[in-house]
N, C-alpha and C positions, 0 to 999 in steps of 0.2 A: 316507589318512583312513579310519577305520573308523567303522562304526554299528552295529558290536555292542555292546551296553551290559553286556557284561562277566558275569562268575561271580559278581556278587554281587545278588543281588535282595530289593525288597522282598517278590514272593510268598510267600520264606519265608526271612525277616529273616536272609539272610548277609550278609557281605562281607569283604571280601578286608584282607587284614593290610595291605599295603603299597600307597602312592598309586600309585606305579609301575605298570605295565599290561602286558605285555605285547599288543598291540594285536590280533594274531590269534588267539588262543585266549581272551581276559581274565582270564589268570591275573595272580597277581603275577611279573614280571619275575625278582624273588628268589623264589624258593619253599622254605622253609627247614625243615628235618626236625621241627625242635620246634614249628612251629604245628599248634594243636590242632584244626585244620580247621575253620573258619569261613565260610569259602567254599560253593557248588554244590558241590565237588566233597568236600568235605569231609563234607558231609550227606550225600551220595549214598554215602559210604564207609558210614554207618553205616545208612541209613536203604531205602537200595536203591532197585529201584525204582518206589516210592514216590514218590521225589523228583520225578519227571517228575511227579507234579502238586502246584501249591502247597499248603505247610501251613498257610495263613492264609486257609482258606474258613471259610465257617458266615457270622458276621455281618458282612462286609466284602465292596468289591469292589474287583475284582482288571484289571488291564490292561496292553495293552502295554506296554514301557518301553523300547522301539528307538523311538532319531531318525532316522524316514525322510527320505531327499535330499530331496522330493518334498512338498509339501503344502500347502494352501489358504493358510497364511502367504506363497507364493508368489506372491500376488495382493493389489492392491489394488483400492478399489472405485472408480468410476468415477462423474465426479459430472457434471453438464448444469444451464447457467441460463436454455435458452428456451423455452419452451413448456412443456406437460403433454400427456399420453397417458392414457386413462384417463377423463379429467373433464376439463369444458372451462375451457381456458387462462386461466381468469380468479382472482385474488388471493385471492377467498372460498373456492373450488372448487378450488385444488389444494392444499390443506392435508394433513399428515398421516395428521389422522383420516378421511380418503376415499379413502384406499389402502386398496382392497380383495384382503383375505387370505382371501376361504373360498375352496376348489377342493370337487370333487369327485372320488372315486376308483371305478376300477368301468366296468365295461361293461353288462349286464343289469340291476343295481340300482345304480345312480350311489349312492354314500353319499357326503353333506356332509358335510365340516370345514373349521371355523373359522379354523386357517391351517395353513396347508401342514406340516404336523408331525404323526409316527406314535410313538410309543411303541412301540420293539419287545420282543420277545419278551422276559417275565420274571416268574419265579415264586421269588423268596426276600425275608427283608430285609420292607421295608413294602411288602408288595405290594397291602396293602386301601390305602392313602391313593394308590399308581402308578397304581390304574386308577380310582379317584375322584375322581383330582384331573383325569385324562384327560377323563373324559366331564363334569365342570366347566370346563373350557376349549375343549371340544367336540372331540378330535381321537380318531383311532380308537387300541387297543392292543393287545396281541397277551398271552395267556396263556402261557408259558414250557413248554416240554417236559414231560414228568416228571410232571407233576399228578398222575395215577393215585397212584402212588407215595408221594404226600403224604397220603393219606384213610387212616387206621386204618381207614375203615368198607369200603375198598371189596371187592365180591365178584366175582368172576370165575366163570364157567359155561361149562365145557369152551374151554378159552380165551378167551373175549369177555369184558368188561365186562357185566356186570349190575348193578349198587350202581355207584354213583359219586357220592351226595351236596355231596361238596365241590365239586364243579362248579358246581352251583348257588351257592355261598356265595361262589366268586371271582368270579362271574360278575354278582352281585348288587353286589358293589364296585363296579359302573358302571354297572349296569341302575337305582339308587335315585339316579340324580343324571343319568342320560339327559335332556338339552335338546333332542333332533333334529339333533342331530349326532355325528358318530363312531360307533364301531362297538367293541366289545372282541371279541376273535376267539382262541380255542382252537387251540394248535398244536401238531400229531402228528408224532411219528419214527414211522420206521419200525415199532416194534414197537408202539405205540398203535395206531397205523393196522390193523397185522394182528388187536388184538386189538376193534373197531369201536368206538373210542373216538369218530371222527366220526360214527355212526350212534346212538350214545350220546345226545350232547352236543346234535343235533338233535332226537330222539326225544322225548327224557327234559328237557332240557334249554332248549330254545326258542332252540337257538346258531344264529344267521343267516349265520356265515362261517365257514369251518374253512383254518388255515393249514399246508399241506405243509412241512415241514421239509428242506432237502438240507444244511446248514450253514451256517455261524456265522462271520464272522472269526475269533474265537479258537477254536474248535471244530471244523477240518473232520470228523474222526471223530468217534466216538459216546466215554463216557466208560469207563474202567478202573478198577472199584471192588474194594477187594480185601475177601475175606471172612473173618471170625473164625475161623472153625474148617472144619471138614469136616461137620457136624451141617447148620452154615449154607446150606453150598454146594450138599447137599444137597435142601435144601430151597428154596434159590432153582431149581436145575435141573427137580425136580419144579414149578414152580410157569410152567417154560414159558422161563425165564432161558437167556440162553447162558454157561456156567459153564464156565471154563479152570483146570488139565487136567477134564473129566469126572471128576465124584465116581463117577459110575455104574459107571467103566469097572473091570472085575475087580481089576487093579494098583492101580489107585489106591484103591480098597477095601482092600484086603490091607494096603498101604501106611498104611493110615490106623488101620486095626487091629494096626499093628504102633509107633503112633506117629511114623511117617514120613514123614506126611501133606507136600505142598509146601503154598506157598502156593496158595489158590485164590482167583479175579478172576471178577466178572464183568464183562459187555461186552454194550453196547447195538450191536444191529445196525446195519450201516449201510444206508441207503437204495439197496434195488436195483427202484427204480420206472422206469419206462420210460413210451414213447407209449401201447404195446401197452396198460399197466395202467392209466395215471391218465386219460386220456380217458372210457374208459367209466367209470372207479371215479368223476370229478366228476359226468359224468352220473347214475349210479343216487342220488349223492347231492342233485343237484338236484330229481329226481323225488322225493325226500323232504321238500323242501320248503328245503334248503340255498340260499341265494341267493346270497351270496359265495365265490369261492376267492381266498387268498393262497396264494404263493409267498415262501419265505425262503431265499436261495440269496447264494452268497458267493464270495471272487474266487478261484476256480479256474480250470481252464484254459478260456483263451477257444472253444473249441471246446465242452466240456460249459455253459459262460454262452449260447452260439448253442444250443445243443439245447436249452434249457429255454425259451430264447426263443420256439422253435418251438414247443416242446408248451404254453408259455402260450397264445399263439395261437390253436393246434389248440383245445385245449381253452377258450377264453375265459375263459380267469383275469383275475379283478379286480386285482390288483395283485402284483407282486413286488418283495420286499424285497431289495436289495443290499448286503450287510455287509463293509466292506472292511477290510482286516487294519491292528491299530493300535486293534481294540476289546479287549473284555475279559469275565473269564467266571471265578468261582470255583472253575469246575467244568472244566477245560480244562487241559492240558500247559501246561507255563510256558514251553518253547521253540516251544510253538507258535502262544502268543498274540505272540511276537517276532521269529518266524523264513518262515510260509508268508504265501503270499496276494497277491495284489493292494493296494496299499496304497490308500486310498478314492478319492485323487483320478486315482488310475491305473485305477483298477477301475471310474468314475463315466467316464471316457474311453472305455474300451475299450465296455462297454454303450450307451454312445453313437452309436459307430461301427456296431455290428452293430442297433440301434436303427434308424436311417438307414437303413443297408442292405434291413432285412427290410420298412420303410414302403415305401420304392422300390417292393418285389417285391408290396406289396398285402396285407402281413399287416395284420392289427387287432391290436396290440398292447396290453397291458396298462397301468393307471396303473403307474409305478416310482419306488419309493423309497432313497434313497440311507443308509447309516448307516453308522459306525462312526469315532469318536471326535471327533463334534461336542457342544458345550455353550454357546456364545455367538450372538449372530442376527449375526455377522458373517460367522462360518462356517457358520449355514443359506442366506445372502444368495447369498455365493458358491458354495456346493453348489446352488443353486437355479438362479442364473444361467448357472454354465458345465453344469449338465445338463439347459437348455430347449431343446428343449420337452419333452421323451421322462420327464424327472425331475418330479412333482408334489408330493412330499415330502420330509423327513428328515427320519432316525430320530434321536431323543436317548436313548437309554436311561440310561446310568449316570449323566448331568446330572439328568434328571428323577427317580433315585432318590434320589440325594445331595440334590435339593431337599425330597424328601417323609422323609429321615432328617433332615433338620438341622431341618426347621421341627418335624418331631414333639418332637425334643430340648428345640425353642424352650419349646414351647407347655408341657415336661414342667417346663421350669425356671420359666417365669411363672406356675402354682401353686404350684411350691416357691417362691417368693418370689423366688428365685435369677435373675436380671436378668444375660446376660452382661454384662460387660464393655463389649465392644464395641458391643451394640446400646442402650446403656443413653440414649444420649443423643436416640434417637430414640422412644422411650416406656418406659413401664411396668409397662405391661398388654395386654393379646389386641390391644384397640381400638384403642391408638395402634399398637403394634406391625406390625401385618398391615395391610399400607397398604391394600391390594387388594378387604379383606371390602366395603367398599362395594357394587365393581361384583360382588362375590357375592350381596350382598343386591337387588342389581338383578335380580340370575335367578331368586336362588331366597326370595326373600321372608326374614322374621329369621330362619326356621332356619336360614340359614347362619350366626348366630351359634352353633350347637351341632356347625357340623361340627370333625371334626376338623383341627387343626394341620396336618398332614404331608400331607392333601390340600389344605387351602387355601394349602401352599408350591407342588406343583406346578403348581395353578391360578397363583399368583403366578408364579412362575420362567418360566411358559410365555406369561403376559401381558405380562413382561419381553421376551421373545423375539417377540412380537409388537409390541411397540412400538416396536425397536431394527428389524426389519424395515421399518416404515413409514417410518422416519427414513430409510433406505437408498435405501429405492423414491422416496423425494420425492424426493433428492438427486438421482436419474436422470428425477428429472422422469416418472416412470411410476408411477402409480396403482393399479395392478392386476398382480398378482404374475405373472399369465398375460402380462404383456409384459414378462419381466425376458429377458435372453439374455447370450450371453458377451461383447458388446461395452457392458457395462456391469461389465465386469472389467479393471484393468489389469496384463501380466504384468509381474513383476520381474525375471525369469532367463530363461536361455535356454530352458531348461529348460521352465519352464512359457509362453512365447512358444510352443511345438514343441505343445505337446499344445490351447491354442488352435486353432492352425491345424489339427490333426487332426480338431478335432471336424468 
């Protein structure tokens, strides 16, 4: 049996002439002279490589498409008829709506959220309605790499950030709808970082948490962009870029004036941060008046998952994010969102184990959040429950973006008069439509009838996923998400029987 899912993908709409498979490579079986290469391998004929990242970024997103062995459908949930936990054991009192969902995250400044749920890291697509619809449901979110990068306005001064504007304007997506819970939180790679983007964003900016970057599920390196011309490259090197080959270098000068220029790439560095550097580098940032650190790290080798564990520790980081392979990223190798990593609920185990471990030895560890390719409260329930107590959240990202594109769409066709289809029999207008605006008007008074659509789908989607939780927690007769555990999980396989018992 194979789980490769073949040479044809949707990242960038191939596939393969023939049903036939070949099962170890995913070729076609027949591979016949006259196919005009429709395949991976066919595009990479022409396209080079290029091809290792998909051609279907910009307004779309992108993710694994490998069936792993392994995954939270390997669990069912576990259900109890006596008693309650939580609220006392009585008919009135263990209802539903008494399942209590806010935790808080955080060591130094505990931050509340509403229920157990982070928005991770992301900056394309509708990312004003991602973190508006966030701090309307109360839960914290994370700003996406790259930011700098997006401001026409920004200035630089002898490497650092100077000008950086648009910070303010992402950051204001969540600061004009803050209820006293959640957090939206700015997050640096390494070459932000070198250039004080965190010192920036506090400064200039009023940012209370700043999130270190080590990688992604779909990302572990940093990205490969290639450049137009030689002029380009140029001028991305001068500007402090790492540029492959070096435009600077004599040859390749000569070379370029001779019209023989190769192609040039650039490439974001990868994180070579250590004890030595980010202990003090959180501290001077504290002394600035920073209050939170995250941590966004992913299933790599459990040795570098234990050293970060450590230096969260060391350093008292408020939360780390754990992205485990099976998410997705526009901006990422196509075989690498299918092929490295930890898959989430293996990567959500092994964190567990060294979790355990380092409590034993008397470390004070961090809130931790699990993420990478959840969308239903069935599988927040179960990522909840087989990673308590050590796990306080999960991350939804590309659920909660697809909630805040489709509702934007909605809200664009209910002016055009244009009613889908499909929702038509549920109303006709903003009012009947958006079941939810109520309990928005409960927070925020009738201007929530003037928010936008595609934050009041998030808020919806994520009230969804809070209500399907309660219904879970009742069922276990547990009222309070803080007493969910893995013996409110039943395994199916052996498989997943094995990695119970591990925890």
């Amino acid at each position: 049996m194979s789980f490769h899912p073949g040479i044809a993908s949707s990242f960038n709409e191939t596939k393969t002439r023939s049903h036939s498979l070949s099962p170890q490579s995913g070729m076609c079986a027949f591979c016949t002279a006259d196919c005009p290469g429709t395949c991976e391998i066919g595009l990479s004929a022409v396209l080079g490589a290029q091809s290792v990242y998909p051609t279907t970024t910009g307004n779309n997103q992108i993710a694994s498409e490998k069936d792993y062995p392994l995954d939270y459908s390997h669990f069912n949930i576990n259900g109890r008829v006596f008693g309650a936990r939580g609220v006392p054991a009585e008919a009135d009192q263990a209802a539903i709506f008494n399942v209590r969902l806010e935790r808080t995250l955080g060591r130094r400044h505990p931050v509340k959220i509403a229920l157990p749920v982070l928005l991770p890291a992301l900056l394309k697509m509708n990312w004003q309605d991602y973190f508006a619809g966030a701090a309307m449901a109360g839960v914290c979110c994370v700003i996406g790499e790259g930011s700098p990068s997006k401001d026409p306005a920004l200035k630089m001064r002898n490497g650092k950030i100077a000008e950086f504007p648009y910070l303010n304007e992402i950051m204001d997506a969540f600061r004009r709808y803050y209820r006293g819970y959640g957090q939206i939180v700015p997050q640096v790679n390494y070459e932000e970082d070198t250039q004080g983007m965190p010192e920036y964003a506090v400064s200039q900016c009023g940012a209370e948490a700043i999130e270190f970057k080590f990688g992604q599920s779909a990302k572990g390196t940093q990205p490969v962009t290639r450049i137009k011309d030689y002029a380009a490259a140029l001028q991305k090197k001068e500007a402090g870029a790492l540029v492959h080959p070096d435009p600077a270098a004599p040859a390749v000068r000569a070379a370029a004036e001779r019209g023989e220029a190769p192609n040039f790439y650039v490439y974001g560095r990868l994180p070579m941060w250590d004890e030595d550097y980010l202990i003090p580098r959180i501290a001077r940032l504290r002394d600035m008046g920073l209050k939170n650190v995250y941590f966004k790290m992913t299933g790599f080798d459990p040795v570098d998952i234990e050293r970060v564990m450590h230096i969260a520790a060391a350093a008292e980081v408020d939360v780390v994010t754990f992205d485990g392979a099976g998410g997705g990223s526009g901006y990422s190798p196509c075989k690498m969102m299918n092929e490295w990593g930890l898959p989430t609920v293996l990567l959500q185990s092994v964190v567990c184990s060294i979790a355990r471990r380092l409590g034993r030895e008397g470390l004070g560890l961090p809130s931790l959040v699990i993420a990478g390719g959840f969308a239903t409260e069935d599988q927040v329930f179960k990522a909840l429950a087989l990673g308590a107590p050590h796990f306080h959240a999960v991350g939804l990202c590309r659920a909660a973006m697809a909630a805040a594109n489709s509702a934007k769409k909605v809200g664009e066709q209910i002016e055009e008069g244009n009613i889908p289809a499909h929702l038509r029999k549920f109303g006709d207008s903003r009012e009947t439509l958006f079941a939810d605006l109520p309990d928005l008007r409960h927070l925020y008074g009738k201007e929530a009838d003037r928010f936008s659509t595609g934050a009041v789908g998030v808020f919806s989607y994520l009230n969804r996923i809070a209500m399907g939780l309660r219904h879970f927690a009742a069922l276990n007769r547990k009222f309070d998400v803080n007493l969910l555990g893995p013996d409110d999980l039943i395994p199916l396989t052996r498989e997943a029987s094995k990695l119970v018992r591990a925890r």
